[in-house]
N, C-alpha and C positions, 0 to 999 in steps of 0.2 A: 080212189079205191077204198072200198068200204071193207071193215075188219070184221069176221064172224065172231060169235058169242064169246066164241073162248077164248078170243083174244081178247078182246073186248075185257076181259076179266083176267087176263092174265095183266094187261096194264094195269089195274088194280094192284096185284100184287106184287109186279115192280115199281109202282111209285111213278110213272111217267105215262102220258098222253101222246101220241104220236100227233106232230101235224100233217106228215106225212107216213100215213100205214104202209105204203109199198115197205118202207125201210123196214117194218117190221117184220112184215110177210118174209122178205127178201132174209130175215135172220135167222129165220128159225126153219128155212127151207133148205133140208139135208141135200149133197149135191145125187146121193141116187135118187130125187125128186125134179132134179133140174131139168131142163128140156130147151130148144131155142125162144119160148118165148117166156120162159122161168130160171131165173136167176137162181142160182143154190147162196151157200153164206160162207162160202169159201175167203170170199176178198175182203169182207166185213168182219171175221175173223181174225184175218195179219192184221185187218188196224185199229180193233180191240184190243189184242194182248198188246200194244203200241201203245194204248192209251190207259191202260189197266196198269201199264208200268210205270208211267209216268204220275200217273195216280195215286199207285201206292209209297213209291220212292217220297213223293212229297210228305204223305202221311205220317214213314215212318221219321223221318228228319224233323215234323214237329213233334212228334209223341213220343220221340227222347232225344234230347235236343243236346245230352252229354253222348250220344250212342260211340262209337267208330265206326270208320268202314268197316271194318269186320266185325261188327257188332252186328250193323243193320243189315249187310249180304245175304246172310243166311235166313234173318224174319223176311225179306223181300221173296225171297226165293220159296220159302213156304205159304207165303200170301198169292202170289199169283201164278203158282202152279196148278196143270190141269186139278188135278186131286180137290184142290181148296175150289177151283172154279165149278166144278164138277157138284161141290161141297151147297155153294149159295143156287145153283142152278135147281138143285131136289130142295132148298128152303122155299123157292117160290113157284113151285112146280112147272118147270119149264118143261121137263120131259111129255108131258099132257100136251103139248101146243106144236111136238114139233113135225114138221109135213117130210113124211118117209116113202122111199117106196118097198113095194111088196115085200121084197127079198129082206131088207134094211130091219121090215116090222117084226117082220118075224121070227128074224136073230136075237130080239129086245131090245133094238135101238135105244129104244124110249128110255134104256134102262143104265145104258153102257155108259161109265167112264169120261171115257175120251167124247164120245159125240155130244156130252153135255156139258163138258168143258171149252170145245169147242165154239157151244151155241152162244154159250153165256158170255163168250167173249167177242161172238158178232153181235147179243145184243147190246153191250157197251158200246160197242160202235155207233150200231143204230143211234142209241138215244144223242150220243155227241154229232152223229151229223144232222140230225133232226134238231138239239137245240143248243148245241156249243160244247165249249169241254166244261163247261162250270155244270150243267144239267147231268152231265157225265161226269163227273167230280160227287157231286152231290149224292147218286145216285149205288156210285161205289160206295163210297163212306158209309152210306145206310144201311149198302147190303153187308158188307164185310164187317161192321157193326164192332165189338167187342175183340173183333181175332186181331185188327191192328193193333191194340195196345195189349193183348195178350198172349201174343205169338210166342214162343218161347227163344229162347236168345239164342239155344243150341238147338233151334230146328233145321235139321236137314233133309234129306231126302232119301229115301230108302237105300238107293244105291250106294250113295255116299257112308253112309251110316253101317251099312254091311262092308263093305271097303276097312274102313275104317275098326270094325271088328276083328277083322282078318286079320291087318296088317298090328294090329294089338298083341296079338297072338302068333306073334312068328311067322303067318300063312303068308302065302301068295295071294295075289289079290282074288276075288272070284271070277269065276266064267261063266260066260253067257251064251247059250246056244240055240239057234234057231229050231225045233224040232218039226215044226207044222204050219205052212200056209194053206189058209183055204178062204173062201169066198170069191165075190168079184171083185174087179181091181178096185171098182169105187167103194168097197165095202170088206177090204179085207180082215182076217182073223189070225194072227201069232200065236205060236205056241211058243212060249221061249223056258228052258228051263235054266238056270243059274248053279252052279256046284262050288264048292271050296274043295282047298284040294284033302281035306282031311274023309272028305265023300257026304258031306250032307247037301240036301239039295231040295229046289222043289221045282215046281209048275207053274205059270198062270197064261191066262190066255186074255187079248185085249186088241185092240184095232189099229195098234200101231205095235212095231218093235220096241218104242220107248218105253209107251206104257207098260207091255209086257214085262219088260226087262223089271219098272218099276214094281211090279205087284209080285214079282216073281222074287224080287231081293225082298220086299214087305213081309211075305211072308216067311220067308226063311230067317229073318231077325226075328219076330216075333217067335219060331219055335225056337231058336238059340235061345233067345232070353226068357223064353218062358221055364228052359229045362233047368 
């Protein structure tokens, strides 16, 4: 199977030649594009963030080799969360290459989150079933570049971190409420909003309940700490 332009050039900018393009195709093919004789990147996905973990876990054990488990837990956890995946997926413009359908394009797939967190982690896959986990070893390390060794020791995750603010201050922990589904099953949209119980709160809207949940504490730390 022969690869069009873009991709053709998107391997350029991830660093690896496929010797087998279907794996490509097969990664960056969103499942509201799938069909029975097109595969989406659902399964290439699970065994990405499978080998993105084992990946990083090694990285961060050499590049502080005094660390503790609970040193390195939380830089792990900020390395290969969607967000940071989401993060190296817009460094090499993965969003441009990925095959959507109608409905998919014109929510901003291209643009969302989660479904380029998602990709970036079946295209790991791809390249370790195309040329092993060293090609895929390699290939991490390159992209993830500097954030391994400059992750910061107290990164958490937004949830956590608001959690955490709360219970600082007396509160009960935050809530999280589902306010809004909408789209198709293979393309849904959350609205979840978040409160303390002192009454601040916010929004955000994203393709999963996690995410949701995620951006919705994100932003409500950032107006705490910005006040």
């Amino acid at each position: 199977m022969k690869l069009s332009a873009d991709l053709k050039a998107f391997q350029e900018r991830l660093g690896h030649r496929f010797s087998s393009p279907d794996l490509l195709i097969r990664a960056v093919t969103h499942p509201s594009m799938s069909s029975v004789h097109r595969d989406d990147n659902q399964r290439l996905e699970f065994l990405g963030d499978r080998v993105l973990g084992l990946v990083m876990a090694e990285a961060l054990l050499k590049a502080d080799p005094q660390a503790t488990e609970g040193q390195l837990a939380p830089r792990y956890n900020a390395l290969v969360r969607k967000e940071t995946c989401a993060a190296i997926a817009r460094q090499i413009d993965l969003g441009t290459v990925l095959k959507l359908g109608r409905s998919e394009m014109k929510s901003g797939g291209r643009r969302k989150e989660a479904l380029l967190g998602d990709a970036m982690e079946a295209v790991i896959a791809a390249v370790y079933l195309d040329a092993g986990f060293e090609a895929a070893q390699a290939r991490i390390v390159a992209l993830w570049g500097d954030r391994i060794t400059t992750v910061k020791a107290d990164a958490r995750d937004a949830k956590t971190a608001l959690q955490e603010w709360a219970q600082a201050r007396g509160q009960q922990p935050p809530v999280y409420k589902e306010l809004k589904r909408t789209g198709p099953d293979h393309a849904p949209q959350f609205v979840i909003e978040v409160a303390l119980e002192t009454g601040e709160a916010e929004k955000a809207t994203a393709g999963s309940k996690r995410h949701a949940e995620h951006a919705a504490a994100k932003a409500l730390l950032d107006r705490l700490e910005a006040e």
